[in-house]
TIRO-2110 file (N, C-alpha, C; in Angstrom, 1 decimal):
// TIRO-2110
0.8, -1.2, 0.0, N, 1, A
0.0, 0.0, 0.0, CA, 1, A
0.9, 1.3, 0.0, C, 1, A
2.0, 1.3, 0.7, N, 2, A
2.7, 2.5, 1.0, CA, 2, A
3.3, 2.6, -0.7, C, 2, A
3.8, 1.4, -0.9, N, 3, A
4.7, 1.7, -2.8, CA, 3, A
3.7, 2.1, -3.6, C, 3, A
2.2, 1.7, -3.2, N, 4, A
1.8, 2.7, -4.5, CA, 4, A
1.0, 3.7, -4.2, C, 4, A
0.9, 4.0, -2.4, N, 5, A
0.7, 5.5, -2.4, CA, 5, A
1.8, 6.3, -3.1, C, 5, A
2.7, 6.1, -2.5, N, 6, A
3.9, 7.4, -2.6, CA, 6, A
4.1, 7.9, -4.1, C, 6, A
3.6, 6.8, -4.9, N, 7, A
4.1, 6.7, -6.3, CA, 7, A
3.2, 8.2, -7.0, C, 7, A
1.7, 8.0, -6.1, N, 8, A
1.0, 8.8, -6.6, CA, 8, A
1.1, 10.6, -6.2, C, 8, A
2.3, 10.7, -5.4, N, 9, A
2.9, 11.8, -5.5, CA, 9, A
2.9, 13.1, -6.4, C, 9, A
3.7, 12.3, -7.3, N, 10, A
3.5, 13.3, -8.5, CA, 10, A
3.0, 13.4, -9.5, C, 10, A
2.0, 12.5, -9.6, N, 11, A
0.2, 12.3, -10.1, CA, 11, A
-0.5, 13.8, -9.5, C, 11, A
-0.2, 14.3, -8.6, N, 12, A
-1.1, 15.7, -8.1, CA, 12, A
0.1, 16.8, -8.1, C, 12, A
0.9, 16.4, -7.6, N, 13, A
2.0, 17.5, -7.5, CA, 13, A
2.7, 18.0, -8.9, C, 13, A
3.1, 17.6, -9.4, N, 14, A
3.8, 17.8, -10.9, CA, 14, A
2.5, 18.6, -11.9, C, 14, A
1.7, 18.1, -12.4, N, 15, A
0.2, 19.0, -13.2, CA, 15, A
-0.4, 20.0, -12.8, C, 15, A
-0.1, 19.8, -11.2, N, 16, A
-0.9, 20.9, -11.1, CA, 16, A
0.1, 22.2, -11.3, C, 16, A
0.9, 22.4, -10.6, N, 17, A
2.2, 23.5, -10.9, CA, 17, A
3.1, 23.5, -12.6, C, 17, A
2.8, 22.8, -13.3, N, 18, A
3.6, 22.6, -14.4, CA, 18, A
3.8, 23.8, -15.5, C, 18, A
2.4, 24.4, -15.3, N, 19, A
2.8, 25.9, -16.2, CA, 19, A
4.0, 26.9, -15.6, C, 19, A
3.5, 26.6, -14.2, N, 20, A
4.1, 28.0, -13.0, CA, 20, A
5.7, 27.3, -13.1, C, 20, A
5.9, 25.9, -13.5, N, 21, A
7.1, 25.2, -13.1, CA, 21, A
8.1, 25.6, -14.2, C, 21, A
7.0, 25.8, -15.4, N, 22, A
7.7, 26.2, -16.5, CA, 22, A
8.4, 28.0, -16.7, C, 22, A
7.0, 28.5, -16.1, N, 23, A
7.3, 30.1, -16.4, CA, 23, A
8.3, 30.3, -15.2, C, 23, A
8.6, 30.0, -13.9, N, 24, A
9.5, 30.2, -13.2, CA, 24, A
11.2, 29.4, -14.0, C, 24, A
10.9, 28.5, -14.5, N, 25, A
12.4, 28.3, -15.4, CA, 25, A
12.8, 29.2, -16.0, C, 25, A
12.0, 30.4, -16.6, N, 26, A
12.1, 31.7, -17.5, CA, 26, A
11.7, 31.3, -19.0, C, 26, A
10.5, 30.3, -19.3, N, 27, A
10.3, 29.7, -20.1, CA, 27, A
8.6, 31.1, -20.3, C, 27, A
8.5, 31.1, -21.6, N, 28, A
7.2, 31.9, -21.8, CA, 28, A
6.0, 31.2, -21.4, C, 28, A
4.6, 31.8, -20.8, N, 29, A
3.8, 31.4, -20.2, CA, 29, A
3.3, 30.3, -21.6, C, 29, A
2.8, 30.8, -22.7, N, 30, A
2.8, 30.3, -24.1, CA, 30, A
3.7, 28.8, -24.1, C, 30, A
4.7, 28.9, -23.9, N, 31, A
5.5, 27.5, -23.8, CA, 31, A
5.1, 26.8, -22.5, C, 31, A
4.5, 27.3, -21.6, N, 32, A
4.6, 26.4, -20.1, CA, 32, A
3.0, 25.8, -20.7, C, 32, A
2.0, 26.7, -21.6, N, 33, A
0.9, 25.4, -21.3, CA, 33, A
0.9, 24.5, -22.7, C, 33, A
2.4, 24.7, -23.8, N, 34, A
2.5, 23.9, -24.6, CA, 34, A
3.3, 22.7, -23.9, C, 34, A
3.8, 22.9, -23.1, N, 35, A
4.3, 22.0, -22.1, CA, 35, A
3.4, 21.0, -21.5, C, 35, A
2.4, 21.6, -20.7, N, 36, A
1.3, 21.1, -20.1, CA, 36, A
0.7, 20.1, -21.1, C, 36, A
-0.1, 20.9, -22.3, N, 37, A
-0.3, 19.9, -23.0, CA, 37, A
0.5, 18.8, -24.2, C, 37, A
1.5, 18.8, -23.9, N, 38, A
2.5, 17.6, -24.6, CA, 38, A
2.9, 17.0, -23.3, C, 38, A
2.4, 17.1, -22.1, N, 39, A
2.2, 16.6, -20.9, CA, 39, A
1.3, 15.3, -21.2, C, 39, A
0.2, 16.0, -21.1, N, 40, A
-1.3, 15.7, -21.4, CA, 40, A
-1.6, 14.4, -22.5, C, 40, A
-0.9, 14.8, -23.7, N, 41, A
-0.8, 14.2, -25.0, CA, 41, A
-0.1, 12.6, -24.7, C, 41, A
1.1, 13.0, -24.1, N, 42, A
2.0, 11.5, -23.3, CA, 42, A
1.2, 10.9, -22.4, C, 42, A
0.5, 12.0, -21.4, N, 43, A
-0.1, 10.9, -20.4, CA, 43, A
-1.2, 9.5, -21.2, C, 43, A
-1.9, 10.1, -21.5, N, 44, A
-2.8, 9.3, -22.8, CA, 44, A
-2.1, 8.3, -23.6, C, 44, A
-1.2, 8.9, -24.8, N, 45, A
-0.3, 7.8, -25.0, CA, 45, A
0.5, 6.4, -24.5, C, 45, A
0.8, 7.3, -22.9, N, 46, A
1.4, 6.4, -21.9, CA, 46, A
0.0, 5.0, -21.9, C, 46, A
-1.1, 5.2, -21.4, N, 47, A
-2.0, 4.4, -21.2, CA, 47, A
-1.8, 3.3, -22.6, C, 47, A
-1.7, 3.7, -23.0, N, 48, A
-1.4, 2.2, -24.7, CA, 48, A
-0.2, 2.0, -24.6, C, 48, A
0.8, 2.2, -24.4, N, 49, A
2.2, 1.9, -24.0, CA, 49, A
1.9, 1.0, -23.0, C, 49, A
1.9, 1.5, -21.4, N, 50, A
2.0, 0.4, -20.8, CA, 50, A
1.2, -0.1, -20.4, C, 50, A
0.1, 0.0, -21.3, N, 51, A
-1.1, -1.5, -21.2, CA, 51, A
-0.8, -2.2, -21.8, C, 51, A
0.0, -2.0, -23.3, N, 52, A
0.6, -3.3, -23.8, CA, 52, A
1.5, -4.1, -22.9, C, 52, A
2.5, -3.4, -22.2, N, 53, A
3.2, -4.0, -21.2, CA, 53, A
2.5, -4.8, -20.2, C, 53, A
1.7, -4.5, -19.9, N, 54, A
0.5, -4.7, -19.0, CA, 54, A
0.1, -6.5, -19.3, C, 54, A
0.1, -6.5, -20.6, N, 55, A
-0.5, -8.0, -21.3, CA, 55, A
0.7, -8.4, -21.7, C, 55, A
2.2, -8.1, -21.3, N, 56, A
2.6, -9.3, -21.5, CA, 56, A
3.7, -9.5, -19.9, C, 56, A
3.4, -8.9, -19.2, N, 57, A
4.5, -8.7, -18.0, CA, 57, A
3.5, -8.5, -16.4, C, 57, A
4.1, -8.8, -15.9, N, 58, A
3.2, -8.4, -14.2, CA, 58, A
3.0, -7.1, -13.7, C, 58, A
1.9, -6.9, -13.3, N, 59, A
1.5, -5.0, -13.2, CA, 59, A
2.9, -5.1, -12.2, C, 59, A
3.6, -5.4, -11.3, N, 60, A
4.5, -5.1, -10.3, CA, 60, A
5.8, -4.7, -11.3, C, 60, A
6.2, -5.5, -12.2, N, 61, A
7.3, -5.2, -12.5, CA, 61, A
7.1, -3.6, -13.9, C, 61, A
5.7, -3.9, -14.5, N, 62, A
5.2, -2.7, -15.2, CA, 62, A
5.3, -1.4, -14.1, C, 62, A
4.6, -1.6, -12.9, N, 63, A
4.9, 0.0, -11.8, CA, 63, A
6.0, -0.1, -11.9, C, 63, A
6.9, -1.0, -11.2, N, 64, A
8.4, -0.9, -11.0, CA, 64, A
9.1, 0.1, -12.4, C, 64, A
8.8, -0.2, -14.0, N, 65, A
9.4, 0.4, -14.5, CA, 65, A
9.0, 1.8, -15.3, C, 65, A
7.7, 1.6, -14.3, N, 66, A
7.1, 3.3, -14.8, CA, 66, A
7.9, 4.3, -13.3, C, 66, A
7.9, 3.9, -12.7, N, 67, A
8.1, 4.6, -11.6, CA, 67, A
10.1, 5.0, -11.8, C, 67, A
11.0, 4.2, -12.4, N, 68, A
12.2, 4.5, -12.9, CA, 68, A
11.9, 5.3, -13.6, C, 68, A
11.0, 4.7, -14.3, N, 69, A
11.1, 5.9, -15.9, CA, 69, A
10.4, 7.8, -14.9, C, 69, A
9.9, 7.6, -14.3, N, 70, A
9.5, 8.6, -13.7, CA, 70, A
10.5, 9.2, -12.5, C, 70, A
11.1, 8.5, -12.3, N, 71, A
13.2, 9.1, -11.4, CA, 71, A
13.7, 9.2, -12.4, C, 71, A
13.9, 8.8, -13.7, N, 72, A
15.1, 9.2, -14.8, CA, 72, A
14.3, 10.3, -15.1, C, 72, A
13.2, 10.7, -15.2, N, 73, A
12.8, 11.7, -16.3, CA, 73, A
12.4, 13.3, -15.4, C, 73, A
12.3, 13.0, -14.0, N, 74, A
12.0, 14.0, -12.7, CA, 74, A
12.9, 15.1, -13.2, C, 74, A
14.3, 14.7, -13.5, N, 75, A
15.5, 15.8, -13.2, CA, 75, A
15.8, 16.8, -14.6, C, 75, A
14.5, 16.2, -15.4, N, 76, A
14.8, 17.1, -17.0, CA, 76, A
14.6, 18.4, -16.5, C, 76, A
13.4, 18.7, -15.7, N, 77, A
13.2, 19.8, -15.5, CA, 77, A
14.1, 20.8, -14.9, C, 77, A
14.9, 20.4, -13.8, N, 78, A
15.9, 20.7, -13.4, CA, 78, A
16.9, 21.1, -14.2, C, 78, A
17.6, 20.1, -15.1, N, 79, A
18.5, 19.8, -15.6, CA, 79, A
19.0, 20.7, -17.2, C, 79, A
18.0, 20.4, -18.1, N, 80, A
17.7, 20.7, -19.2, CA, 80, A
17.3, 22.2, -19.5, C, 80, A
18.0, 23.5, -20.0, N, 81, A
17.8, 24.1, -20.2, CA, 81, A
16.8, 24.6, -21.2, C, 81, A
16.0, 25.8, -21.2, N, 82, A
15.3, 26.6, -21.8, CA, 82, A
14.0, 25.5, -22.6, C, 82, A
14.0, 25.8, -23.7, N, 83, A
12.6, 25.2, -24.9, CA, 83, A
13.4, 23.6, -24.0, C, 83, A
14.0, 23.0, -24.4, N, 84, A
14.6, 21.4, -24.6, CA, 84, A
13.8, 21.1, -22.9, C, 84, A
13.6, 21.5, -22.2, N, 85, A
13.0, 21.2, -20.9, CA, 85, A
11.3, 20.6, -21.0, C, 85, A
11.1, 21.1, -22.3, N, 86, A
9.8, 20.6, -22.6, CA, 86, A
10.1, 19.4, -22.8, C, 86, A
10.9, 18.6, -22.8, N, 87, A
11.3, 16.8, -22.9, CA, 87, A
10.6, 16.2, -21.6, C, 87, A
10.7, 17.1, -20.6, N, 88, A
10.5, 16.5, -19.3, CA, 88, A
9.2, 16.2, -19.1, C, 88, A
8.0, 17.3, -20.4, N, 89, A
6.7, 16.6, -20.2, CA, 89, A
6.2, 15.6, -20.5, C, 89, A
7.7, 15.5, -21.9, N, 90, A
7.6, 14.2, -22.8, CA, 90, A
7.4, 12.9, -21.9, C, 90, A
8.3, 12.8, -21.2, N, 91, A
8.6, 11.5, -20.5, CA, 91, A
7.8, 11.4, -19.2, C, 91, A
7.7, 12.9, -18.2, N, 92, A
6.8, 12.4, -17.2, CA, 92, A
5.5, 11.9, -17.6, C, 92, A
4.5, 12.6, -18.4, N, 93, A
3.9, 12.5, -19.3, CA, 93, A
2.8, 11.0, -19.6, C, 93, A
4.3, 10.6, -20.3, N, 94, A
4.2, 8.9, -20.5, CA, 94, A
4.0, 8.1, -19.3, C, 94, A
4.8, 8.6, -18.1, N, 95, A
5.0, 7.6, -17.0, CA, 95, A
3.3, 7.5, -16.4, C, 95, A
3.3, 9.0, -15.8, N, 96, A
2.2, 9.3, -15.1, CA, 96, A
1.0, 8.6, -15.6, C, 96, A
0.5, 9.1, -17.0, N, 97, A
-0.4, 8.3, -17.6, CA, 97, A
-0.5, 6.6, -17.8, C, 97, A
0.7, 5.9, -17.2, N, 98, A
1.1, 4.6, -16.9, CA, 98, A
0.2, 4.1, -15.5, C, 98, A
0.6, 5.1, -14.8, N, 99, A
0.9, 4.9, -13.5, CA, 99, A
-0.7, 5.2, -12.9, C, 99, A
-1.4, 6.3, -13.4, N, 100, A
-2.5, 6.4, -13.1, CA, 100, A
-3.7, 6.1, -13.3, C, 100, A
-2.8, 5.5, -14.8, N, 101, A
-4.1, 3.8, -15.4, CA, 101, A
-3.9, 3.0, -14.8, C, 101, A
-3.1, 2.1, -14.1, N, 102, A
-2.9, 0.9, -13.9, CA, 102, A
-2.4, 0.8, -12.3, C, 102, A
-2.0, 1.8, -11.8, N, 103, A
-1.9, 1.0, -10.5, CA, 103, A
-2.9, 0.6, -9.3, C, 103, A
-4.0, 0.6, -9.7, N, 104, A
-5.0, 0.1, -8.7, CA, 104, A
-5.2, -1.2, -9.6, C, 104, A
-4.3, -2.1, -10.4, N, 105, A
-4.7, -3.5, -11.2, CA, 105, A
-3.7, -3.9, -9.9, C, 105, A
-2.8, -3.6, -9.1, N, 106, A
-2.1, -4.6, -8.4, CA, 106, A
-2.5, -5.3, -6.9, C, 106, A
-3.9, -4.5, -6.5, N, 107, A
-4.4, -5.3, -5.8, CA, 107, A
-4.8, -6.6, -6.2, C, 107, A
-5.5, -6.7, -7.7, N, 108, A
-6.4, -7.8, -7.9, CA, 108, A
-5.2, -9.1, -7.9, C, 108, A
-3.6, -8.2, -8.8, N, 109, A
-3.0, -9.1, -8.6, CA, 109, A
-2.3, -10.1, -7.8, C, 109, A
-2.3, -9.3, -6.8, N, 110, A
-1.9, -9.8, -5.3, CA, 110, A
-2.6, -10.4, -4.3, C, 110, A
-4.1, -9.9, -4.2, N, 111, A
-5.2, -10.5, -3.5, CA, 111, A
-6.0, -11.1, -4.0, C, 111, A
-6.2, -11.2, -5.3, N, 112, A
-7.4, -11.4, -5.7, CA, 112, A
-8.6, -10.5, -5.9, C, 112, A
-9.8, -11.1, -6.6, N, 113, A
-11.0, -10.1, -7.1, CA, 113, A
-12.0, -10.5, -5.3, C, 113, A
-11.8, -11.3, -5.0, N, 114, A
-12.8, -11.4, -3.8, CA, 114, A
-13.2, -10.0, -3.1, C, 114, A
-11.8, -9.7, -2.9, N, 115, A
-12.1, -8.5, -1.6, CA, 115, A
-11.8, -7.1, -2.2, C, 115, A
-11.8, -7.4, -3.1, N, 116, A
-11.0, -5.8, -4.0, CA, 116, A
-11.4, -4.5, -3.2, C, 116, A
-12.5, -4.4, -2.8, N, 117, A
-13.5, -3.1, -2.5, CA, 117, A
-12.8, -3.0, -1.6, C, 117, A
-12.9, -3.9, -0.6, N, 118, A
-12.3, -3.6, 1.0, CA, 118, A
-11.0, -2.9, 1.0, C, 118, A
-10.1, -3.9, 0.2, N, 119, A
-8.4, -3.6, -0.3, CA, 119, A
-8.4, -2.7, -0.7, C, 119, A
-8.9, -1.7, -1.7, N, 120, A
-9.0, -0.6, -2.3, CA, 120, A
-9.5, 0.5, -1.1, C, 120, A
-10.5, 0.0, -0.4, N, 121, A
-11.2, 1.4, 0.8, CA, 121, A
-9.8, 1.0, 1.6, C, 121, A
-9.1, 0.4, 1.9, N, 122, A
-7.8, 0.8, 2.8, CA, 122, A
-6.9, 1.1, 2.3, C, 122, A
-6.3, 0.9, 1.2, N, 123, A
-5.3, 1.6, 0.9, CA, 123, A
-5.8, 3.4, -0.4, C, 123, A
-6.9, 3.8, -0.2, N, 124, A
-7.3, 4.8, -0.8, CA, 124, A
-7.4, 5.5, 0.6, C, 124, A
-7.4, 5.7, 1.5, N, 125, A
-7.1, 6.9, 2.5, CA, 125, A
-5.7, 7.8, 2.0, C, 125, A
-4.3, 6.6, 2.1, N, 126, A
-2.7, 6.8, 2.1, CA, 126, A
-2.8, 7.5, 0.9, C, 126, A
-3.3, 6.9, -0.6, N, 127, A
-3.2, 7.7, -1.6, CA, 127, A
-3.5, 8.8, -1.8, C, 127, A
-4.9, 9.1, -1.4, N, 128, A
-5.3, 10.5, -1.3, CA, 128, A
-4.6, 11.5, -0.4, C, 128, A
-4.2, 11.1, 0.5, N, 129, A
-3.0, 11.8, 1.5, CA, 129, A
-2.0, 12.2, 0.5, C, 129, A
-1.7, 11.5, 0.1, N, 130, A
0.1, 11.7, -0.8, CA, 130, A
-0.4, 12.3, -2.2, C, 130, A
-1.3, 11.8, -2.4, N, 131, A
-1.8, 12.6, -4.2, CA, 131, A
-1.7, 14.1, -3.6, C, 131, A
-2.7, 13.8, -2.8, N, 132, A
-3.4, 15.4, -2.3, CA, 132, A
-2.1, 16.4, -1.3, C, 132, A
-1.1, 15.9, -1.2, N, 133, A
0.0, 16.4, -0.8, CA, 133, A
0.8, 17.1, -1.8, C, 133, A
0.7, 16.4, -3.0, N, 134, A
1.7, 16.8, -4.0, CA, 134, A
1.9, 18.3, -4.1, C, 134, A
0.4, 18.6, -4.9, N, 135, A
0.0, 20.3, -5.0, CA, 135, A
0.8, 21.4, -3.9, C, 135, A
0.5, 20.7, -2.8, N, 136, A
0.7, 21.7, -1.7, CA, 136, A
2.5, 21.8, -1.3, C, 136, A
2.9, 20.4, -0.8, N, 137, A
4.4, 20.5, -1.3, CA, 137, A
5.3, 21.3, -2.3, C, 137, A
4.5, 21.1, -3.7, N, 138, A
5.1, 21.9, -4.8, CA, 138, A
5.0, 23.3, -4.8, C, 138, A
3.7, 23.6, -4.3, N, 139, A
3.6, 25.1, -3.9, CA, 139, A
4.6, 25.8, -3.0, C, 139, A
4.6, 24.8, -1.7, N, 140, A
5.5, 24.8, -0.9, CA, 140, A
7.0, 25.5, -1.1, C, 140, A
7.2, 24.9, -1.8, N, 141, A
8.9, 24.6, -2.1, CA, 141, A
8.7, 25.8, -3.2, C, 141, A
8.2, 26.6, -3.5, N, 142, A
8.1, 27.5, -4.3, CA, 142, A
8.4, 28.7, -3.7, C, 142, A
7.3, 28.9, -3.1, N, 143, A
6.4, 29.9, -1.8, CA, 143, A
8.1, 29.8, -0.7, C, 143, A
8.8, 29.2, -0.8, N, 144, A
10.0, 29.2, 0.8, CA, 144, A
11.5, 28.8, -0.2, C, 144, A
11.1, 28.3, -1.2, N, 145, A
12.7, 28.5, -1.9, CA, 145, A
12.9, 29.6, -3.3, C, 145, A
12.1, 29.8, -3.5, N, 146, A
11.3, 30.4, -5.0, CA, 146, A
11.8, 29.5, -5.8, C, 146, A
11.8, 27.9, -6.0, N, 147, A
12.0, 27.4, -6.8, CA, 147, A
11.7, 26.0, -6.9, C, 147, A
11.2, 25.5, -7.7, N, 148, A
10.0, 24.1, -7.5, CA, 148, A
11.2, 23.0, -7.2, C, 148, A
12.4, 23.1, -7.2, N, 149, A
13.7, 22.1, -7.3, CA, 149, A
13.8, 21.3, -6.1, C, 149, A
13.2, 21.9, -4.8, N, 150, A
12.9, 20.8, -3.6, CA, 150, A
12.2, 20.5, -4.1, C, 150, A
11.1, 20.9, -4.7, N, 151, A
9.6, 19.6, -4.6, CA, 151, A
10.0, 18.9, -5.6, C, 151, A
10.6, 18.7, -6.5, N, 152, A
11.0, 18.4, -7.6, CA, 152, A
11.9, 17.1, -7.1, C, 152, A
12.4, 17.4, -5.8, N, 153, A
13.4, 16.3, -5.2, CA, 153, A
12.7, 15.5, -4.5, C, 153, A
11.4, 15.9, -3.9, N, 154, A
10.7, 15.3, -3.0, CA, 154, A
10.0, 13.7, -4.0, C, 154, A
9.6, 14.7, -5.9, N, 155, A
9.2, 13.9, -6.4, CA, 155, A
10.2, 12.6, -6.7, C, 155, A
11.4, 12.7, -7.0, N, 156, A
12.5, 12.4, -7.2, CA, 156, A
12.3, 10.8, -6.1, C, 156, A
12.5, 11.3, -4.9, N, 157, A
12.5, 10.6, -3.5, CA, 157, A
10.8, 9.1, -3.6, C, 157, A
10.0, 10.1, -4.3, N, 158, A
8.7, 9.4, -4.1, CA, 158, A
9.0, 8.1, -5.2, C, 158, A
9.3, 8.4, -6.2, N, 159, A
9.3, 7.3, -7.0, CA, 159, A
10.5, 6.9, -6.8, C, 159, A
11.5, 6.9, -6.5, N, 160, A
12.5, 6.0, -5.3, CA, 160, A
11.7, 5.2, -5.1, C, 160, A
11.2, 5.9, -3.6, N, 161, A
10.7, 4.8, -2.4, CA, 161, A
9.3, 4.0, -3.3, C, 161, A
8.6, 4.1, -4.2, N, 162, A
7.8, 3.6, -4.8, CA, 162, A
8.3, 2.5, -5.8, C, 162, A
9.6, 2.9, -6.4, N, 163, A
9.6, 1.7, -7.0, CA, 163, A
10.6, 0.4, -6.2, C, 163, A
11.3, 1.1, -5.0, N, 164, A
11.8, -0.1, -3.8, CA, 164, A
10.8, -0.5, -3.0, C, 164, A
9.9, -0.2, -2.9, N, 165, A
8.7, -0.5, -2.4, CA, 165, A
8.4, -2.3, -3.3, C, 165, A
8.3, -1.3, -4.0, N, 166, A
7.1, -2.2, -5.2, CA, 166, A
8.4, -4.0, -5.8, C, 166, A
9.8, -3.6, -5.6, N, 167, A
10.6, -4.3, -5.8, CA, 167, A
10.5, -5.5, -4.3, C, 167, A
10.5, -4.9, -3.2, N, 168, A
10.7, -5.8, -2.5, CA, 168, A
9.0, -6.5, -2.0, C, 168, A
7.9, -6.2, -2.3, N, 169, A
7.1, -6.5, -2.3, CA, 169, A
6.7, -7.7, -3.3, C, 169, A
7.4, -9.3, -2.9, N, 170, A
6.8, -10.1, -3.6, CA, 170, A
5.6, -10.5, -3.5, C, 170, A
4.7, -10.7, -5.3, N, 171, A
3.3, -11.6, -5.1, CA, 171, A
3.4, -13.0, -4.0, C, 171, A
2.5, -12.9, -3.2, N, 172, A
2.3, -14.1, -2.6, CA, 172, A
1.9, -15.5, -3.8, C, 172, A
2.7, -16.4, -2.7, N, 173, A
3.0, -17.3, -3.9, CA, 173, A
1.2, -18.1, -4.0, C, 173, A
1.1, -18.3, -5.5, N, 174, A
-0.3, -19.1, -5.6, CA, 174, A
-1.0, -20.6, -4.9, C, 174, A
-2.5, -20.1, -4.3, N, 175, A
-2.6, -21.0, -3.6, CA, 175, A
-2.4, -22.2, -3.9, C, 175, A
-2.7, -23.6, -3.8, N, 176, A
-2.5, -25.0, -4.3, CA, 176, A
-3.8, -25.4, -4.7, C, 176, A
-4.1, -25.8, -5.8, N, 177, A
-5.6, -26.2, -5.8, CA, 177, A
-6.0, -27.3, -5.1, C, 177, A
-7.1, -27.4, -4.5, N, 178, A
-7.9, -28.3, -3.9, CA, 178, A
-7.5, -29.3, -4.3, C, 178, A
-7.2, -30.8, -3.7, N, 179, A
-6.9, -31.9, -4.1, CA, 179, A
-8.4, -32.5, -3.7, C, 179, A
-8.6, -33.3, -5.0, N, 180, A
-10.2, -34.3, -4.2, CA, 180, A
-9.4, -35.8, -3.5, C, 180, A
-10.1, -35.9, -2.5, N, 181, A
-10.3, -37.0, -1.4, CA, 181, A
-10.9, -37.8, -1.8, C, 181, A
END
């Protein structure tokens, strides 16, 4: 539960600030919501990407490699100067849109469909915590550094702990079927 709260991190925190993340790099407001939407564009695309992955691999190791792809791609923004920083919507983009289709499939995989509802009402408190954290964080680190690059680290840290989460978290092994007597 905690690997795929945290993951959802920058599912709220990163979109919501992404214009202001852009125009504070010294990028034109014009370029921050061309940003946003080649954001937008990947997240969607992301969803056919790693659904195909989806059908041929385990949603655990599919999070596990959206969540890298979302630490490799965190630091463009940082990193990557002027127009070329629009890369960073490229890739988060894809991840997020990965990540926000598909990671409520890893209860079913782990537990089963029996109790899904239940599984879901307990680990949907943590996520909304941490989704609903992002925004305010990113603001945060704005508002007390004038620069989104802590929150940016925080995101950085989230999909870490999200995809070591999600790595050490083996499926329980399958039951044995009933032998007849």
């Amino acid at each position: 539960s905690f690997g795929v709260s945290v993951g959802t991190f920058n599912n709220g925190g990163v979109p919501s600030n992404l214009v202001p993340m852009y125009v504070a790099k010294g990028l034109d407001r014009n370029l921050g919501v061309l940003g946003f939407s080649i954001y937008g564009v990947f997240s969607i695309l992301g969803r056919f990407g790693w659904g195909w992955m989806l059908n041929r691999y385990h949603i655990r190791w599919v999070l596990i490699t959206i969540a890298v792809m979302g630490f490799l791609s965190s630091p463009l923004i940082m990193l990557l100067p002027g127009e070329s920083s629009l890369l960073f919507s490229v890739f988060t983009g894809f991840s997020v849109g990965g990540y926000v289709a598909f990671n409520q499939v890893i209860w079913a995989a782990y537990y089963g469909r029996a109790h899904l509802g239940s599984i879901t009402g307990f680990a949907w408190p943590f996520r909304a915590f941490i989704n609903g954290g992002g925004p305010f964080i990113m603001a945060f680190s704005y508002d007390t550094f004038h620069s989104y690059d802590e929150g940016m680290w925080v995101v950085i840290v989230c999909w870490v702990a999200c995809a070591a989460t999600l790595l050490l978290a083996k499926p329980p092994a399958p039951k044995p079927a009933p032998t007849a007597a």
